[in-house]
C-alpha positions in Angstrom: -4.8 24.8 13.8 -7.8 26.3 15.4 -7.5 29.3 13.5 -8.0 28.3 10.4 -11.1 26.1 11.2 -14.8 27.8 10.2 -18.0 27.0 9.6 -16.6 26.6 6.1 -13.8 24.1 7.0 -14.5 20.7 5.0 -13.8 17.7 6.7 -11.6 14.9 5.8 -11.3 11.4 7.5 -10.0 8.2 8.5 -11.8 5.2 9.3 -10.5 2.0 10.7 -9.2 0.3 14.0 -6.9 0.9 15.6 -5.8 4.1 14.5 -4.8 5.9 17.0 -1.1 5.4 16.3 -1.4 6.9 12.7 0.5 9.4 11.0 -2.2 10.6 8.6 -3.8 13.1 10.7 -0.7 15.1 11.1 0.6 14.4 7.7 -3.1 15.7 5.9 -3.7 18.4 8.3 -0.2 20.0 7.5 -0.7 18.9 3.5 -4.2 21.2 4.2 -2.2 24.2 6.4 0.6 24.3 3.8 -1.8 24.2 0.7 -3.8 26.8 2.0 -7.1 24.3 2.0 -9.8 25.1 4.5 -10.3 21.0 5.5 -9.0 19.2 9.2 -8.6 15.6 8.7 -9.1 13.3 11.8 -9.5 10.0 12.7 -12.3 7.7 13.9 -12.2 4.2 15.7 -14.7 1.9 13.8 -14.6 -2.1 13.3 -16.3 -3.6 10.4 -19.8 -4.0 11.8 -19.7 0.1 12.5 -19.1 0.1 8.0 -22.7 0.5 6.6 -23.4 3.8 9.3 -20.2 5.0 8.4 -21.2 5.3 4.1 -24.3 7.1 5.8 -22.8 9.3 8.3 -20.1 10.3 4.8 -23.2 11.7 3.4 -25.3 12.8 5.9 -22.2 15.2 7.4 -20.8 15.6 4.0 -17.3 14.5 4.6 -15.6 15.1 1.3 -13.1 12.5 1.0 -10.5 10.1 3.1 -9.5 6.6 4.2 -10.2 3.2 5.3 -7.3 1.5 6.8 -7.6 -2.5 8.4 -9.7 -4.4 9.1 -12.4 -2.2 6.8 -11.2 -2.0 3.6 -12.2 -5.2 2.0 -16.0 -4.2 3.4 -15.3 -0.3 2.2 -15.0 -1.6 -1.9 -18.4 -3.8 -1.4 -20.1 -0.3 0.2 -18.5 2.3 -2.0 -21.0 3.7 -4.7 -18.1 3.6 -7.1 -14.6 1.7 -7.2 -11.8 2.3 -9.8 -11.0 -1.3 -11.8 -7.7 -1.8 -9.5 -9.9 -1.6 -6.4 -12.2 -4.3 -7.9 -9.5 -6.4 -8.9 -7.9 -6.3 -5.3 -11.6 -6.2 -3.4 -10.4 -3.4 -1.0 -10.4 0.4 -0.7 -8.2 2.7 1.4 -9.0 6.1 -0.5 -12.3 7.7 -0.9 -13.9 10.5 -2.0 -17.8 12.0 -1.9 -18.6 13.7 -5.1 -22.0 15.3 -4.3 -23.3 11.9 -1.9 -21.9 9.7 -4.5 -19.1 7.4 -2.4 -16.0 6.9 -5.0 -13.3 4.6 -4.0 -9.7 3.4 -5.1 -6.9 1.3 -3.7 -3.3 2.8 -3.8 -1.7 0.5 -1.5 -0.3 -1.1 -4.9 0.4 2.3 -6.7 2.3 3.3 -4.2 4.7 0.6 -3.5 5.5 1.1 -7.8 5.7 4.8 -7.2 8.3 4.0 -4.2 10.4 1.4 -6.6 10.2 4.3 -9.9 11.7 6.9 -7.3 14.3 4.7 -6.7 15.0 3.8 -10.2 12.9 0.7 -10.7 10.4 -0.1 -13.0 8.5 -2.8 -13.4 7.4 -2.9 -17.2 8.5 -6.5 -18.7 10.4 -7.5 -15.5 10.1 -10.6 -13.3 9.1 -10.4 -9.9 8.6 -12.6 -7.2 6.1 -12.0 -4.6 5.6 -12.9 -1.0 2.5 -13.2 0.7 -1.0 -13.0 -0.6 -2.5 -10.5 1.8 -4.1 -6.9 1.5 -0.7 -5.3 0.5 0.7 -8.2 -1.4 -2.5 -8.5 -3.4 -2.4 -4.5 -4.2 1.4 -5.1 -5.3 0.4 -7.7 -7.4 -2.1 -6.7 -9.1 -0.8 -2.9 -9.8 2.7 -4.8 -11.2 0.9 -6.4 -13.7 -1.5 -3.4 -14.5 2.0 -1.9 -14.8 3.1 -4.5 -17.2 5.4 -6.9 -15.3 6.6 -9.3 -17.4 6.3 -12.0 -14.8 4.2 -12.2 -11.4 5.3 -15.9 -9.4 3.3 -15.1 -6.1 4.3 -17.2 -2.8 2.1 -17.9 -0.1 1.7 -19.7 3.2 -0.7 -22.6 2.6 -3.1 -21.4 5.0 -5.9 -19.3 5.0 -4.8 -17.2 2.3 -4.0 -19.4 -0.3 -7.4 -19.6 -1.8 -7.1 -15.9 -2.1 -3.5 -16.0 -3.6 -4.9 -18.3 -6.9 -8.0 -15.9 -7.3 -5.5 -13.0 -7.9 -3.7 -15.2 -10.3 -7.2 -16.2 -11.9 -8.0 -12.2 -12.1 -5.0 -11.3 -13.5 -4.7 -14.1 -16.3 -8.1 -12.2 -17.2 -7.1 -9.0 -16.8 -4.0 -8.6 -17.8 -2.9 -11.1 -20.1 0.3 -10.4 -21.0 1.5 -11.0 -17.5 2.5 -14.5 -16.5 1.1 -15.2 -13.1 2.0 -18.4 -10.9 1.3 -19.4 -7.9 3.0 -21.8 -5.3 3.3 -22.6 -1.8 6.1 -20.5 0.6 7.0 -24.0 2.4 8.3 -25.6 -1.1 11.6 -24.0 -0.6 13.0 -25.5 -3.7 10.5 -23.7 -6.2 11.2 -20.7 -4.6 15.0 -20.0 -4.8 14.5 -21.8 -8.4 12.0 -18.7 -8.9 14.5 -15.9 -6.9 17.2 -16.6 -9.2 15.4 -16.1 -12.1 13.5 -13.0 -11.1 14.4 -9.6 -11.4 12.5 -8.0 -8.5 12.2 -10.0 -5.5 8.9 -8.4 -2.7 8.4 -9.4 0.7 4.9 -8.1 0.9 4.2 -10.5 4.9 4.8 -9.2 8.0 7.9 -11.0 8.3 10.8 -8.6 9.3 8.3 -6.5 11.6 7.4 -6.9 15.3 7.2 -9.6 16.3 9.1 -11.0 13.8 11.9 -8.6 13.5 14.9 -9.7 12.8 13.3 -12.9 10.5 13.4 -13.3 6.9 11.9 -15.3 4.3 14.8 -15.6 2.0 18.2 -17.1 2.7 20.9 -14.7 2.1 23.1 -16.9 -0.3 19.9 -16.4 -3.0 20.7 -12.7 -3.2 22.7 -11.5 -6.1 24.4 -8.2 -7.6 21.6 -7.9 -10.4 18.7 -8.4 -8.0 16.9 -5.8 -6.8 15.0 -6.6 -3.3 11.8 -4.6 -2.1 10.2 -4.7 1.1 6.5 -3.4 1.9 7.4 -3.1 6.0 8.3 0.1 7.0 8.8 -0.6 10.5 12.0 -0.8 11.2 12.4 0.9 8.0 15.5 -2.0 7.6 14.1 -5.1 8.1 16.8 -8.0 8.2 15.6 -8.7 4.6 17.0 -5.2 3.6 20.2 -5.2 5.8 21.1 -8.9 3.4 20.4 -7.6 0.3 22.8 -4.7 1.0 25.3 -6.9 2.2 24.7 -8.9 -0.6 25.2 -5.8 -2.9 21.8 -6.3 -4.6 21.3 -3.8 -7.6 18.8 -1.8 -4.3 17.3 -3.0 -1.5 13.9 -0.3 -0.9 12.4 -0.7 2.3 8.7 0.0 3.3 9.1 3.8 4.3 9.1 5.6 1.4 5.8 3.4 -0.1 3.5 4.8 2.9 4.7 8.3 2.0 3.9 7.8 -1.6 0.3 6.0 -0.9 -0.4 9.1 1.1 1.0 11.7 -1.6 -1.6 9.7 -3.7 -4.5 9.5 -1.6 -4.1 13.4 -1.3 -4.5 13.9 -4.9 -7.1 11.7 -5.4 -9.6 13.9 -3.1 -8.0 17.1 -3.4 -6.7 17.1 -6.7 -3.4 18.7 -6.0 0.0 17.1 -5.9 1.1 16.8 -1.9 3.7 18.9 -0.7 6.2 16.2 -0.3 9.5 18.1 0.0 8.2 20.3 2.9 6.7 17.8 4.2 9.5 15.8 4.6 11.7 18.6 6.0 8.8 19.3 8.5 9.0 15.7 10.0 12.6 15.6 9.8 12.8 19.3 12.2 9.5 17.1 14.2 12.2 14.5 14.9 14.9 16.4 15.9 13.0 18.3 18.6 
């Protein structure tokens, strides 16, 4: 690595807390090696508060492009220069770039979740989905499904905090992008929601049911899944949750976990600030020879 770093080498970043655990360092910085880009990509501990130095410190050090990950990425959209429409619409931003000091922003927490369902053989255009949740990843699903041209959008949520937040999505999106049908309605009424599963095509768990600590949960009882459904989960760890293991003993139509829509976000953010498709295939193999060390 150190070879190839100059007083030329551009500098790439993420932004966030914690981040310690993530992937993108190693992901980018072999997406660089491989692509034969003179950038290091590396990651920085910052909380919300730290948000308006960081915009400055983007300029002042010129770092050409990146990410914001939780819990800065609602503050990020507010402080970019420039957002794309679908960051608007979802308030947050996890992909930037700096076009001569001028901050430019998008979202593809959304994109790449669709891009994860097309590999698989899904598309969204005039279907019916049910989502779960009304978060930062259910909101980006939600909102790039109907800018995809779902059919349908019935969105479930807690009512807590972030139901207020679940009915302004359904408000943007009537606006938006009137041709979808959006609804909203609470998780608890369990009767309105398997009335809703079994007449959806798509059914998304987009909550952090199914992860730790909630392994081994699941929002949905089993008898609602069907042959001709097809079941999507945004968790990637365990890349199975139980929601995934039922809907492939159910025989759903395909059951796509998490995994394979954090690879895709990331093959997205990479063209978005270097303007070249990521190495996806060797990138793959790489982690796959990483593991088996």
């Amino acid at each position: 690595m150190e070879k190839r770093i100059d007083g030329r080498t551009s500098l790439y970043a993420l932004f966030g807390t914690p981040v310690g655990h993530s992937g993108s360092p190693a992901m980018y910085n072999f997406c660089f090696q491989h692509d034969g880009i003179n950038a290091a990509y590396l990651a920085f501990d910052v909380n919300v508060e730290n948000m308006e130095q960081v915009m400055k410190a983007v300029k002042l050090f010129h770092i050409k492009g990146g990410n914001f990950t939780m819990p800065v990425k609602n503050i990020a959209s507010e402080l970019c220069d420039e957002i794309t429409p679908e960051s608007r619409l979802v308030g947050a931003c996890n992909v930037f770039v700096n076009k001569d000091g001028k901050i430019c922003g998008d979202v593809t927490d959304g994109k790449g979740f669709i891009k994860n369902l097309q590999v698989n053989g899904v598309d969204v255009k005039g279907k019916k989905l049910v989502v779960l949740g009304a978060g930062g990843a259910a909101t980006a699903v939600q909102v790039s499904a109907a800018l995809e041209g779902a059919a349908e959008i019935a969105i479930f949520c807690r009512n807590d905090s972030f139901y207020p937040r679940a009915e302004e999505t359904e408000k943007k999106l009537k606006k938006e992008c009137p041709n979808t049908k959006v609804t909203t309605a609470k998780l608890e009424d369990g009767e309105k929601l398997a009335e809703a599963v079994k007449g959806c095509d798509i059914l998304i768990n987009a909550t952090s049911v199914g992860m730790k600590p909630l392994d081994g949960q699941s929002l949905i009882d089993p008898s609602l899944l069907r042959k001709d459904l097809v079941v999507a989960d945004t968790v990637y760890s365990p890349e199975k949750t139980k929601l995934i293991l039922d809907a492939e003993a159910a025989g759903c139509a395909a059951a796509i976990g998490g995994k394979g829509m954090l690879l895709w976000q990331g093959a997205l953010n990479y063209e978005f600030y270097t303007g070249k498709a990521m190495p996806v295939e060797e990138y793959q193999k790489y982690q796959a020879e990483q593991a088996e060390k």
